[in-house]
C-alpha positions as CSV (number, residue, x, y, z in Angstrom):
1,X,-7.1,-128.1,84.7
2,X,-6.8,-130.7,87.2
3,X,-3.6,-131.4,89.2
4,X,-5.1,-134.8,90.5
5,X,-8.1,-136.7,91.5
6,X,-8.8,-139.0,94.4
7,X,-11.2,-141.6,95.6
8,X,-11.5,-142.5,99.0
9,X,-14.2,-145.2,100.6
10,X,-14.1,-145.5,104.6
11,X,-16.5,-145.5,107.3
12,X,-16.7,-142.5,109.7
13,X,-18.2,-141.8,113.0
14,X,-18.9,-138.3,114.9
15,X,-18.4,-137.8,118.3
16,X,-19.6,-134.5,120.7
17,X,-17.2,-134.3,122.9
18,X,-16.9,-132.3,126.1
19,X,-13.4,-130.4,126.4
20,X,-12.5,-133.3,129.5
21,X,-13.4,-135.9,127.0
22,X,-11.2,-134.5,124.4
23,X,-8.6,-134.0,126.5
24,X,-8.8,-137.8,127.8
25,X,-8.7,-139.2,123.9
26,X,-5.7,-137.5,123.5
27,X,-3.6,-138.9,125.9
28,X,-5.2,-142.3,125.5
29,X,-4.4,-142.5,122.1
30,X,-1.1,-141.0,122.0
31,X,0.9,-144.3,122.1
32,X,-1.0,-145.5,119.1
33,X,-1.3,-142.2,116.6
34,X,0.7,-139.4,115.8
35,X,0.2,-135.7,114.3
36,X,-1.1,-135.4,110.6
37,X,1.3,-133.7,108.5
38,X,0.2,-130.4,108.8
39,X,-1.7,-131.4,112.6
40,X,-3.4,-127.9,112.8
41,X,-5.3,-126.0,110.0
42,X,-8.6,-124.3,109.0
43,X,-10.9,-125.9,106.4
44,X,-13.0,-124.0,104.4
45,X,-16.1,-125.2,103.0
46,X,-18.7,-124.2,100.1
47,X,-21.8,-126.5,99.9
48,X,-24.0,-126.5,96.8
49,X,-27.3,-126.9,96.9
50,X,-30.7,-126.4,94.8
51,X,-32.7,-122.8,95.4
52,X,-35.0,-124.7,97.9
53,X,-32.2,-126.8,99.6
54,X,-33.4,-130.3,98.0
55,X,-29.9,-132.0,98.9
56,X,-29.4,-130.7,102.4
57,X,-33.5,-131.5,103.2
58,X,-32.8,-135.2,101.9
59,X,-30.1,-135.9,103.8
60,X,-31.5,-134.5,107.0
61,X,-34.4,-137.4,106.5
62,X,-31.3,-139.8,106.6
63,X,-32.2,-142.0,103.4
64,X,-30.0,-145.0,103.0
65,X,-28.5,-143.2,100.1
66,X,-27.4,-139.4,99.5
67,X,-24.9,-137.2,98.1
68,X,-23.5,-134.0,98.2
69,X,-21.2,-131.5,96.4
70,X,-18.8,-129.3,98.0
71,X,-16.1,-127.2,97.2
72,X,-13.0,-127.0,100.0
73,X,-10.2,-125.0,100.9
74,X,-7.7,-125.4,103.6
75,X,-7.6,-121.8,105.1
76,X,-9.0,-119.4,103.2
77,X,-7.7,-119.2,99.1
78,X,-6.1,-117.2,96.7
79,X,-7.4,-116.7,93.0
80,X,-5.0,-119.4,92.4
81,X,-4.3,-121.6,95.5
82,X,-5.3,-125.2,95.2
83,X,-9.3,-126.0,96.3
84,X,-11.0,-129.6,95.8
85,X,-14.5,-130.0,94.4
86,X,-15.6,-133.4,96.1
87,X,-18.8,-135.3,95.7
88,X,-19.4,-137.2,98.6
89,X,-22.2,-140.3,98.7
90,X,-23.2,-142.3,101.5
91,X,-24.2,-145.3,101.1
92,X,-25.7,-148.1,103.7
93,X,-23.0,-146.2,106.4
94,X,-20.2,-146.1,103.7
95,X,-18.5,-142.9,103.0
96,X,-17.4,-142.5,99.3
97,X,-15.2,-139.0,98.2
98,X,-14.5,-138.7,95.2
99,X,-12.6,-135.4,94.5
100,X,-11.1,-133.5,92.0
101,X,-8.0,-130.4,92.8
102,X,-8.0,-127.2,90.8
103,X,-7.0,-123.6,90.9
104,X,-9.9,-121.6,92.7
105,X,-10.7,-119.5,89.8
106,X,-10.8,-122.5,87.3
107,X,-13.0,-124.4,90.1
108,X,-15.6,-121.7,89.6
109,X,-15.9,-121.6,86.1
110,X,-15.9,-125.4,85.9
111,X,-19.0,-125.5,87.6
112,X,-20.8,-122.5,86.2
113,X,-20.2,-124.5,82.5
114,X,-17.9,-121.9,81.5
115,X,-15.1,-124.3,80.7
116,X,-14.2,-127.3,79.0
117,X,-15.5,-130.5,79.3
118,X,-13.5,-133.0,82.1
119,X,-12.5,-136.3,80.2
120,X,-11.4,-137.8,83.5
121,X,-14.5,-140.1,85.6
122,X,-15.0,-138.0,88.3
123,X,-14.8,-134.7,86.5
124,X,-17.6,-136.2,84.6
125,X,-19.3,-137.6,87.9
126,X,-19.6,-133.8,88.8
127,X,-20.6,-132.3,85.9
128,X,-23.5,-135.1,85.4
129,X,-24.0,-133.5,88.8
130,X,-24.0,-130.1,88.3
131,X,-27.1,-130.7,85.2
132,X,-28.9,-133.1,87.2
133,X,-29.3,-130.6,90.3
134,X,-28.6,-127.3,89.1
135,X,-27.0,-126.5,92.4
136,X,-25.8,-122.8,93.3
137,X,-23.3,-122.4,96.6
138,X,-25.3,-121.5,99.7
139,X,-23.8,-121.7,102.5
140,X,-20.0,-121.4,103.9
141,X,-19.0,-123.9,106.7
142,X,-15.5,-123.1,108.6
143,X,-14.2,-124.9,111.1
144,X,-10.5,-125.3,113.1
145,X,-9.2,-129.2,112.6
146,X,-6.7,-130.7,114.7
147,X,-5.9,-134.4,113.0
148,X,-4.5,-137.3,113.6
149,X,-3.5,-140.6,111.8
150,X,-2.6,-144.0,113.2
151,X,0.9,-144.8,113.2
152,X,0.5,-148.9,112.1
153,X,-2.6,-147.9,110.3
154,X,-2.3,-144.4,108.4
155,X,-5.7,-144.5,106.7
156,X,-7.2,-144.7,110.7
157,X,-8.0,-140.7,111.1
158,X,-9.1,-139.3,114.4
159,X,-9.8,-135.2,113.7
160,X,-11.2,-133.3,116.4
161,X,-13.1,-130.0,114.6
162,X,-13.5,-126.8,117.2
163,X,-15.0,-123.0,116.1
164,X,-17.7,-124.6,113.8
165,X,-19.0,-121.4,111.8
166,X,-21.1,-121.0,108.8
167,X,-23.0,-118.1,106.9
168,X,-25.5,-117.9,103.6
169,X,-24.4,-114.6,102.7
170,X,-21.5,-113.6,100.9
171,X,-20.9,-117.5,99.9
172,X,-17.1,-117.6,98.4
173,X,-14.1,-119.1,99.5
174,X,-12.3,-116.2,99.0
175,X,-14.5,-113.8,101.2
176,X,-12.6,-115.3,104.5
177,X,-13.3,-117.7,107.2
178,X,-16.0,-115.6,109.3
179,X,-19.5,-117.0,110.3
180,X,-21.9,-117.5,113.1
181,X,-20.9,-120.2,115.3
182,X,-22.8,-123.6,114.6
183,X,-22.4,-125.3,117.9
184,X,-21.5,-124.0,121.4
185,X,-18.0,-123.0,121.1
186,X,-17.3,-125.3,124.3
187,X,-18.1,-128.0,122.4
188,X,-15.9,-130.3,120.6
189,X,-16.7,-132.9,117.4
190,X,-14.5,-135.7,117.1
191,X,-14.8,-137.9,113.9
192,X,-13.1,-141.1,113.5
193,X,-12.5,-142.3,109.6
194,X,-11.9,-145.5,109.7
195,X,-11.3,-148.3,105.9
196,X,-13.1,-151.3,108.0
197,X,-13.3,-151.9,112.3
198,X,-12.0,-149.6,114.7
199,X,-8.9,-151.1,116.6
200,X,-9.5,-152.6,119.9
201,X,-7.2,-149.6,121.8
202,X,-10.1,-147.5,120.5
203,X,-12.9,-149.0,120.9
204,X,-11.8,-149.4,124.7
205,X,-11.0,-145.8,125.1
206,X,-14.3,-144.2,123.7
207,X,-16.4,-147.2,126.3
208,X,-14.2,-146.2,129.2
209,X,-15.2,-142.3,128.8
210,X,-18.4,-142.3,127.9
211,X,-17.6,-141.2,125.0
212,X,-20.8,-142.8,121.7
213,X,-20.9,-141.9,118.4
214,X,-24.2,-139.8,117.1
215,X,-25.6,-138.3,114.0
216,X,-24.2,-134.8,113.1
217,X,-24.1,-132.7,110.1
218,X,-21.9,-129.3,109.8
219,X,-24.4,-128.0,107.4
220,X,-27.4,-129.8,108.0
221,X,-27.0,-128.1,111.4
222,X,-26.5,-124.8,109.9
223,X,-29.6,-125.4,107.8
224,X,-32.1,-126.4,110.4
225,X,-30.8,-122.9,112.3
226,X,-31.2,-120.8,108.8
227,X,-35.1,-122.7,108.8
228,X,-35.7,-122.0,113.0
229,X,-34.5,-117.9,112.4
230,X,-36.6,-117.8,109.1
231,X,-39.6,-119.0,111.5
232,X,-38.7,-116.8,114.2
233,X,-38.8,-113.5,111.9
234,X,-41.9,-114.6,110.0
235,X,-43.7,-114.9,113.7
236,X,-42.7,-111.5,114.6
237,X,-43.4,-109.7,111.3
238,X,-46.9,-111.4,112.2
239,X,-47.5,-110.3,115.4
């Protein structure tokens, strides 16, 4: 079912950005990066999660450990265009992805248990997944990527992620890329994926613009709006 699986184990750091401040990283860092292969594309996510959002509400209280499954797309799929299902654990500020890339349709029956057992390690690593959580999809995260990689150091990413959207209804990849926006549209988030230390060309180019790292989920943002609008409605059907 698989075509192949990946591991990856890096740090990474978010970045708000202002459209000035983008603009200024770009030219700064053009002597030492060029375009990713592909440079501009849509990703298209699908997060699971238990009925009362256990995974999402954990990793919002930012334990030194937590974990995630998601399901990802890069614009929006066919029944059988490529998608990776990738657990992702954090531990002590260590990103680990582990991922594994099938045909949409065959992605969705592997988790709903409707297919046969993965003999590979991380196909196993999800499905022990999948029975210890019981998760469901439940909400859609979009987003346009423009990437980056370094050119004496490929695994040194620099992505800057612009029309963050997201939606709880009508959760499937193949239902398009629509979705109420997550952040202003103005704004800009900038991550930097990094195997060890950020180079000193970098380092010197975020201090000289102002420019600090700072905690920010995609969907725990979505999340926390879902619980504010759920608040806001329960209010009014009160009053």
């Amino acid at each position: 079912m698989s075509d192949y699986t990946s591991c990856f184990k890096r740090v990474e750091k978010k970045y708000m950005l202002t459209a000035r401040q983008a603009e200024a990283m770009r030219q700064g860092m053009a002597p030492y990066v060029k375009p990713d292969a592909y440079s501009h594309y849509t990703i298209c996510n699908i997060y699971y999660d238990t009925e009362d959002y256990q995974l999402i509400r954990t990793s919002l209280e930012k334990p030194v450990y937590k974990e995630k499954l998601r399901v990802r797309s890069y614009g929006v799929p066919r029944w059988d265009s490529p998608v990776f299902i990738e657990l992702k654990k954090k531990f002590d500020g260590v990103v680990y992805k582990r991922r594994i890339t099938v045909k949409e349709i065959e992605g969705d029956a592997f988790l709903k248990g409707k297919s046969a057992h993965r003999t590979d390690q991380i196909g196993k690593e999800i499905e022990w997944f999948m029975k210890r959580y019981r998760p469901k999809p439940q909400v859609f995260i979009g987003y346009d990527r423009e990437a980056y990689a370094g050119t004496e150091n490929p695994d040194l990413r620099i992505t800057f992620d612009t029309n963050i959207r997201g939606r709880d209804w009508d959760v499937s990849l193949g239902s398009g890329d629509y979705g109420e926006l997550v952040i202003p549209r103005e704004k800009i988030l900038m991550e930097l994926k990094i195997p060890g230390s950020a180079p000193l060309w970098l380092s010197r180019l975020l201090s000289e613009n102002g420019i600090f790292p700072q905690s920010f989920s995609k969907y725990g943002t979505y999340y926390e709006q879902m619980v504010k609008d759920e608040h806001r409605n329960f209010v009014h059907r009160k009053t």
